[in-house]
Steps between C-alpha positions, in 0.01 A plus 500: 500500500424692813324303775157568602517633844234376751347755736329409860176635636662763748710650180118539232285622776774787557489586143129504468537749791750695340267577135247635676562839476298802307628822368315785563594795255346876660448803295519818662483863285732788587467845550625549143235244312748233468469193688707287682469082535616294877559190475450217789505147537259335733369198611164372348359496870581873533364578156166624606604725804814647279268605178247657786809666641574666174112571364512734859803685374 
């Protein structure tokens, strides 16, 4: 049986850090009706500005 392996404080707050992340998925339509999707991964603190960003587009 595997061994259950022990992790310190320094090593969960860094992967707490690491799943916070959103992904923001951006329509846009084309001159010929069709319409193409951009991807982007941010950070939840950025989440607000980047979604403005893309409502201005």
């Amino acid at each position: 049986m595997a061994k259950k392996q022990s992790f310190g404080d320094k090593v969960l707050a860094q992967k707490r850090e690491a799943k916070k992340l959103a992904k923001i998925v951006v329509a846009e339509k084309k001159a010929n009706g069709h319409y193409s999707y951009k991807h982007k991964m941010v950070h939840v603190d950025d989440l607000q500005a980047e979604l403005a960003a893309a409502k201005n587009q």
